[in-house]
C-alpha positions, 0 to 999 in steps of 0.5 A: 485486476491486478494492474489496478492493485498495483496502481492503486498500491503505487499511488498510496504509497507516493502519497505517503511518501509526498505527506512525510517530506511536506511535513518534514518542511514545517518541522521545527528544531528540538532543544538540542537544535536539531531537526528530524530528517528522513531521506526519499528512501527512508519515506518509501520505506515508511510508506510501504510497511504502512500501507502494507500494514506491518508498520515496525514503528523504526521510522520516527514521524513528525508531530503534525503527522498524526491526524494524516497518520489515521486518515492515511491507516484507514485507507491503507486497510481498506486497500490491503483488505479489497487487494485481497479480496480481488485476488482471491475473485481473480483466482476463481475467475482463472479456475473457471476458465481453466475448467472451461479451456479442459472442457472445450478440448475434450472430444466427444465420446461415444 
């Protein structure tokens, strides 16, 4: 289980990632002439704190990104809130199996 948290957190995370750089290419210049650029490792960073829900909002995201934005936070809390939930599942499941390890190596007692 958790394997599949990490790749599910992996995959959320490079999407993320994959959606900012591709709206950066359509992103025109401000009056001023410039044009909002963010670096591969500032995406990641971006992705993550998303994802992860924190969002500190130091990172400015382009116009067009919005309606991604909502899709994108909708599955980012369903992620976080099923990682949690399967977490607190595996830890039950070690419990019970520690139990069950204790009760095997008991000897009999007469």
């Amino acid at each position: 289980q958790l394997a599949e948290i990490s790749l599910i957190f992996l995959i959320l995370n490079l999407v993320g990632v994959f959606a900012l750089q591709l709206s950066l290419l359509g992103e025109k210049e401000d009056e001023f002439g410039d044009k909002l650029s963010i670096s591969w490792m500032e995406s990641l960073y971006w992705a993550v704190q998303t994802t992860t829900t924190i969002g500190y909002g130091d990172v400015q995201t382009p116009e067009n990104l919005r309606w991604f934005l909502l899709i994108y936070l909708a599955f980012s809390t369903y992620f976080v809130g099923s990682a949690f939930g399967k977490l607190g599942e595996l830890s039950k499941k070690l419990e019970s199996m520690q139990r069950l390890y204790l009760w095997q190596q008991q000897e009999a007692s007469y």
